[in-house]
N, C-alpha and C positions, 0 to 999 in steps of 0.2 A: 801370439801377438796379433797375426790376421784374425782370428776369431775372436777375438776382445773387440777388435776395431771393427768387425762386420754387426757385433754387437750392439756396440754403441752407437754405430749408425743405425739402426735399424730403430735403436729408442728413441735417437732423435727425429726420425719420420714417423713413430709413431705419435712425440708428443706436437711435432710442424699439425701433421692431420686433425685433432685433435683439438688445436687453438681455431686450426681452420674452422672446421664444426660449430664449436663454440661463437667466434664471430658472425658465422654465418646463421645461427640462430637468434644470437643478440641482434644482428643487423632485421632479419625478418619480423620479432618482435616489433623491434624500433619501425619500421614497414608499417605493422600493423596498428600501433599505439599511435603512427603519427601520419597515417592516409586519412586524407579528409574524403566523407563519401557524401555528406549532403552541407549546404551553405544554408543557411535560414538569414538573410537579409543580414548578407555579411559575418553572420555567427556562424561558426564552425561545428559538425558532427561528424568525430574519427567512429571509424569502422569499430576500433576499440570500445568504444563509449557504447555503442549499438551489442558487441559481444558483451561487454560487462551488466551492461542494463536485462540482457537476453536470461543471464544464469543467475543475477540477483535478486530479479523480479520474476521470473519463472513464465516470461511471456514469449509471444512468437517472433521470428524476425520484423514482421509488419507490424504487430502492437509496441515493440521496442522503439522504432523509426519515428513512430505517431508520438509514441511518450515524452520521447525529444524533442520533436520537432513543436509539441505545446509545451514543452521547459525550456526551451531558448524563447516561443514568443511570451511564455510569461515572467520570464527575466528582465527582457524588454520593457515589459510594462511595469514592471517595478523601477527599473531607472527613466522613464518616459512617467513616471504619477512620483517622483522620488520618494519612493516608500521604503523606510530604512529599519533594520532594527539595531539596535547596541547593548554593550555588556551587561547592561543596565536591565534593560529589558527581558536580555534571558536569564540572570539573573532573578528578578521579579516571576516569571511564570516558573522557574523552577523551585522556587521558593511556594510558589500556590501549591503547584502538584504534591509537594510533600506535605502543606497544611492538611490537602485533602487526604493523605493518607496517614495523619496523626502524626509525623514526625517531623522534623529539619531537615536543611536542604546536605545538612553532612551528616546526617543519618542515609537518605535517601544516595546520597553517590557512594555511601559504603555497602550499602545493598548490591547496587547495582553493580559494584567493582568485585566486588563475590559472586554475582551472577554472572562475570566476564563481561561486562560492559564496560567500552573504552567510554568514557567519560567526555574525553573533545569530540567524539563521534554522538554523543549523547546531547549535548551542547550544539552540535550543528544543527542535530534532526528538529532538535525547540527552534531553531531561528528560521529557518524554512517553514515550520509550520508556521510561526509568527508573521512571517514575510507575508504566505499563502492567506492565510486569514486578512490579513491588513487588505490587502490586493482585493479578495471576494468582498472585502467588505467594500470599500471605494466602486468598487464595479456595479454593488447591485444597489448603495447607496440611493440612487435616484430614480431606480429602475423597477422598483417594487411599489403600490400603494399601499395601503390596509385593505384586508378584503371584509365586505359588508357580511352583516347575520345571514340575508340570502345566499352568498357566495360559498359561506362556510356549511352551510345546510346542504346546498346540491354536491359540493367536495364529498361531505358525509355519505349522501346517500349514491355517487357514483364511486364510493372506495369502500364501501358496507364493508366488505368480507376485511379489510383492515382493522374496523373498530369491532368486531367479535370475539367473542370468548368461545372456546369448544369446551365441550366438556372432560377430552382428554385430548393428548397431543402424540401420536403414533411416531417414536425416530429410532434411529441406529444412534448409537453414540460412541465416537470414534477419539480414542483418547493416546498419546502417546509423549513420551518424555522431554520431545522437543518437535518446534514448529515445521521443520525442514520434512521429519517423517510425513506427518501429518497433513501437510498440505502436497507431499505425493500420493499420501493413498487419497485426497479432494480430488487431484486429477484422474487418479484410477482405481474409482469404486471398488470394484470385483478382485484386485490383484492383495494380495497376502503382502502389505511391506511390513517386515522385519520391523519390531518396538511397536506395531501400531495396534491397539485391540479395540473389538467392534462388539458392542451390547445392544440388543432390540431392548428399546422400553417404552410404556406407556406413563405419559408425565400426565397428572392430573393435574391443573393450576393451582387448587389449597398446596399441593406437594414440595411448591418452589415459592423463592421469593419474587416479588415484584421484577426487577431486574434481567433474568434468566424470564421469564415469563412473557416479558416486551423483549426481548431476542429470539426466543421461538417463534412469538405468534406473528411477527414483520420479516421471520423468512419463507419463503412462498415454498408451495410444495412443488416435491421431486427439484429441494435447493438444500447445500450448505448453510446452517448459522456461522458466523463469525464467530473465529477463533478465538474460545476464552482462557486466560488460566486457573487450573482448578488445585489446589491442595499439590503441587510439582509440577502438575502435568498441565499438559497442552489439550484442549476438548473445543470438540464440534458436532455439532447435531446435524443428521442429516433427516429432513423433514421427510415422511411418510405419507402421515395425514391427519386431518382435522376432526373430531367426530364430534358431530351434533355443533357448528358453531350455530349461535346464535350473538345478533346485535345489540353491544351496549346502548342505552339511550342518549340522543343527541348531547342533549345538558350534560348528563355525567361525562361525556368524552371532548367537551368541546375545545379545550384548552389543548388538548391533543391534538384535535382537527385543525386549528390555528397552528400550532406548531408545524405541525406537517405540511400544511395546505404552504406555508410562508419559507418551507425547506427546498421543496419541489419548483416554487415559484425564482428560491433563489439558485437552484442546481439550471433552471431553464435562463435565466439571466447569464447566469457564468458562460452555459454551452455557448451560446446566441453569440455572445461578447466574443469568445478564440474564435468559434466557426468565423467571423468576419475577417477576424486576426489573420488567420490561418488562409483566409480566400486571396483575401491583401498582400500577404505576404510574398516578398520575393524569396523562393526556392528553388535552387537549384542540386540535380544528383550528377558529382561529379564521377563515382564510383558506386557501380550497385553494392549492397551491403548483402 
């Protein structure tokens, strides 16, 4: 009977210890989900949001801190210019994206629900782009002129090596069955990761279509291309080298030079606009992150 009862005490201080642990985990969690480390003019940024951003976006503590801190002041400014979107709205651009790809917007989330794609998560990412676009467009709305034919000419010829054609394109071509791999072996060229496989090629420009061909030649050398997908897989091109470019003529490229010359002008508006945001702005670190 004492040994039954030394027993059964003994389970029950194993399971007291046990809950204790537990709590005590839950509680730190809870700690960490709800310490605020930085104020952006009375917006809040939990230490949480700083680790989540860290492992979901594959950036450093400091690029994380920055990412927030111009996502609360562009939230701001979406409720300070009442820039809204509604069901409506994502509805409508979800609806485009599947025209563009030949089908319906219930073809298009059956895809996507077989690819594992949560669907409200799919839904959120279109209203934030929609927000974002709405925003850059009010922003640079008044802040751009047209640029004259002389403007567009000196663009051309201080950005030459942009409007060129080489005669081949020198890459590794790094392909693997999901993005995650793949953009660890981006961060670490030289390292063997597991699913990822590496091909030297030389692309001629007849060899590809238009598309793939404006991807390679707008990534600078010793750079990643942008993550395409190919036939299942995940591909990236890692530039080499250019051989023998030579410059398309002005005329032939010029609607290109407008485009770009009008992309750059509005990427310089946006910065200009948060950098002011951001100098304005009352911040405070109440907890280093």
């Amino acid at each position: 009977m004492a040994l039954s009862q030394r027993k059964d005490s003994g389970l029950r201080r194993l399971k007291i210890m046990a809950t204790v642990l537990l709590a005590s985990a839950t509680l730190a969690m809870g700690g960490l989900v709800d310490a605020v480390s930085i104020v952006v003019d009375d917006m809040p940024i939990t230490l949480y949001e700083i680790y989540k951003t860290e492992k979901q976006m594959g950036l450093s503590k400091k690029k994380a801190v920055e990412y927030l801190i111009r996502k609360k002041l562009r939230e701001e400014e979406l409720k300070r210019l009442g820039i809204t979107v509604d069901e409506f709205d994502i509805d409508n651009e979800i609806e485009k994206i599947a025209k563009q790809n030949g089908i319906d917007s219930l073809k298009l989330r059956a895809i996507l629900t077989q690819r594992g794609v949560d669907w409200k998560a799919y839904k959120r990412k279109i209203k934030e782009r929609l927000l974002q676009e709405r925003l850059y467009r009010q922003i640079v709305s008044t802040k751009i002129q047209p640029p004259s034919e002389e403007t567009l000419k000196e663009y051309y010829q201080l950005h030459l090596n942009e409007f060129s054609i080489p005669e081949a394109i020198q890459v590794i071509q790094y392909s693997a069955p999901n993005r995650e791999a793949l953009r660890e072996a981006m961060q670490n060229p030289l390292a063997q990761v597991p699913g990822v496989t590496r091909k030297p090629e030389t692309i001629r420009p007849d060899q590809v279509n238009r598309r793939l061909l404006f991807l390679l030649t707008q990534t600078p050398k010793g750079h990643f291309s942008e993550v395409v997908p190919v036939q299942g897989q995940y591909v990236t091109f890692y530039i080499q080298d250019f051989v023998n470019p030579h410059p398309l003529p002005f005329e032939q490229v010029k609607q290109r030079v407008y485009t770009q010359w009008m992309e750059a002008k509005r990427q310089e508006a946006i910065k200009s606009h948060f950098d002011k945001l951001r100098a304005e702005a009352d911040i405070k670190i109440l907890r280093a992150p």
